[in-house]
VMD Tcl script that draws the C-alpha trace (Angstrom):
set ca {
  {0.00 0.00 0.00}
  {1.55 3.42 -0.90}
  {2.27 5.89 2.21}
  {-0.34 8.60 1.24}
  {-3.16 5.77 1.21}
  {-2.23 4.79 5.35}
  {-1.88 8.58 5.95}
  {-5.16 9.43 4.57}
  {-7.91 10.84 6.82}
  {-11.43 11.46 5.53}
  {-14.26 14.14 6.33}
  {-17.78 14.14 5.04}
  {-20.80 16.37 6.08}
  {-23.68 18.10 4.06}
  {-23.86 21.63 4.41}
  {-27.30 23.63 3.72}
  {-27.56 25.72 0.11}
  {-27.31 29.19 2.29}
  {-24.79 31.55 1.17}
  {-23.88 32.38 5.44}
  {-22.87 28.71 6.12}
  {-20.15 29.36 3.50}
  {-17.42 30.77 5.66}
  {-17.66 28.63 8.70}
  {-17.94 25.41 6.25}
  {-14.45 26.88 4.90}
  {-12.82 27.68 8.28}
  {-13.69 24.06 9.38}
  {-11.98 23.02 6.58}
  {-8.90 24.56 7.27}
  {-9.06 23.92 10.49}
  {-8.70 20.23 9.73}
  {-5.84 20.66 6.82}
  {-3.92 22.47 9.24}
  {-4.54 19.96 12.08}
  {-3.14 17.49 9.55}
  {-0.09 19.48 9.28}
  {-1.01 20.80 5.69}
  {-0.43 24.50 6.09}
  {1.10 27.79 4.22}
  {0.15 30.33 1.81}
  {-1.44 28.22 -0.81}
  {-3.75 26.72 1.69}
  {-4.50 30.17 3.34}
  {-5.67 31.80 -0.35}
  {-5.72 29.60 -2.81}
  {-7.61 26.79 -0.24}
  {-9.78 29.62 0.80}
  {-10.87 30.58 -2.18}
  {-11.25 27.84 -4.56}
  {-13.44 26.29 -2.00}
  {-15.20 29.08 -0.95}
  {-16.59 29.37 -4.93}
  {-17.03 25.84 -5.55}
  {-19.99 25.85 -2.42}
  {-20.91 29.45 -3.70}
  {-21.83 27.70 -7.31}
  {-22.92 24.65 -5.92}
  {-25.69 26.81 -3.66}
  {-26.38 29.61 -6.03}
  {-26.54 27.34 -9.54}
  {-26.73 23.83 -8.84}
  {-28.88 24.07 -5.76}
  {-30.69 27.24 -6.51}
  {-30.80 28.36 -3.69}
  {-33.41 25.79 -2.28}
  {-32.54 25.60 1.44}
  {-33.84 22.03 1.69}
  {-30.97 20.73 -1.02}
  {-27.94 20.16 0.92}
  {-24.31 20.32 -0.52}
  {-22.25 17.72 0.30}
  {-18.59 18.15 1.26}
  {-15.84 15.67 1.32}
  {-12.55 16.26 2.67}
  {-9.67 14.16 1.68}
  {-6.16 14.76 3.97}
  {-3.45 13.14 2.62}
  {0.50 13.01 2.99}
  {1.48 14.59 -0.11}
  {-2.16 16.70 -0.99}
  {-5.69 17.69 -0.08}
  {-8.62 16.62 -2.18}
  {-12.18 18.37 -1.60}
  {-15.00 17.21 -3.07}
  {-17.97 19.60 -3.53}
  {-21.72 17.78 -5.07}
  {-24.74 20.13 -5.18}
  {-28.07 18.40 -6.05}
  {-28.89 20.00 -9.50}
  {-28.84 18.70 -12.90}
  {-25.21 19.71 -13.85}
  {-23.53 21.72 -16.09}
  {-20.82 21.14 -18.65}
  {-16.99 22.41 -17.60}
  {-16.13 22.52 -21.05}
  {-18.52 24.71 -22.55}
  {-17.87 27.25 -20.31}
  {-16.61 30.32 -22.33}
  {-12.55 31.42 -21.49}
  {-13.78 34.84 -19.58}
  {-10.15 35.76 -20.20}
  {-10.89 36.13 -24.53}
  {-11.54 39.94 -26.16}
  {-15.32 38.49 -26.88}
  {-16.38 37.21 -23.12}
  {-14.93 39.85 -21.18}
  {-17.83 41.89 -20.73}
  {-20.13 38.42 -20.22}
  {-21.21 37.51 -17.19}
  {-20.66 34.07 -16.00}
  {-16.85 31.72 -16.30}
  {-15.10 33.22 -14.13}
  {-15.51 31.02 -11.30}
  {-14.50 28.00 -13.34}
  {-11.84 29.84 -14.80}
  {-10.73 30.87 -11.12}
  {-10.55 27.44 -10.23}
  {-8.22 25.65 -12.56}
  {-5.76 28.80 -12.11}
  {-6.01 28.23 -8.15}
  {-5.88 24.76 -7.89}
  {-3.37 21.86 -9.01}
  {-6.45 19.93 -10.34}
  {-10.11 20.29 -11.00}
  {-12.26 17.70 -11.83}
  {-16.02 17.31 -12.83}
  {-17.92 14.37 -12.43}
  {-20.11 13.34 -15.52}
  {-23.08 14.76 -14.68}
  {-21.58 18.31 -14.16}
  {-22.93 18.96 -10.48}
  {-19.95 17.32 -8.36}
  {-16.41 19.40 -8.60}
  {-13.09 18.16 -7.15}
  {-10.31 20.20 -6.16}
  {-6.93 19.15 -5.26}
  {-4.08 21.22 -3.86}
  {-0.35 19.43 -4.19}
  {1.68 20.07 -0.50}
  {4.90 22.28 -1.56}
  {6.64 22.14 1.43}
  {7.04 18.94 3.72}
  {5.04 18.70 6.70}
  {5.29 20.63 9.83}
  {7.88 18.64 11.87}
  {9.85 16.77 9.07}
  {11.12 20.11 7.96}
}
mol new
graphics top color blue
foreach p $ca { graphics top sphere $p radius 0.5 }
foreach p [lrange $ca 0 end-1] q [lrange $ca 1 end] { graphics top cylinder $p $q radius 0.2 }
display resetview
């Protein structure tokens, strides 16, 4: 069995489609990276924010808003990475048709950026089939706190 797999630790919890429960959902979870000695910059904004939009679209557009559709969160520690998983309830979307919001033509449209904020925050970003789960993975760059 490879190291990370023995290391691993695993958090899952649903988390009501209400814009208010996004920061403490987000402090918990960094609570618990840092408690796994995964800690730094990258966790403190990049973390932060990545995860922080990925419950924001999962409320606002997969959920709609509708209080009694929870989004689940998983939380995946590992030794060399951290691995969230974010699933609203909707219908999905598809990643790839999402305009670049970056291009002359879609900078004055609404709507990419959040996608486009996540692949430049995070080390991966993955969609499930259906379009209404996201995973986000953030690569440790520095070894952990007491095997420095």
């Amino acid at each position: 069995m490879r190291d990370q797999e023995t290391k691993a630790a695993t958090f899952a919890f649903d988390v009501p489609s209400d814009v208010q429960a996004i920061e403490s959902t987000v402090a918990d979870l960094v609570a618990r990276c840092r408690a796994a000695a995964f800690d730094g910059p990258r966790l403190t904004f990049n973390f932060r924010i990545g995860v922080t939009e990925a419950l924001a679209n999962a409320m606002l557009y997969g959920n709609r808003g509708d209080a009694h559709k929870p989004v689940r969160v998983e939380l995946l520690l590992e030794t060399t990475r951290v691995v969230v998983r974010v699933r609203d309830q909707g219908n999905g979307f598809n990643p790839h048709a999402v305009p670049d919001p970056t291009l002359e033509c879609n900078l004055e449209r609404p709507g990419g950026r959040g996608v486009f904020l996540l692949r430049k925050l995070m080390d991966e970003v993955r969609y499930n089939d259906q379009g209404n789960e996201v995973q986000l993975v953030l690569v440790r760059t520095m070894p952990p706190r007491g095997q420095r």
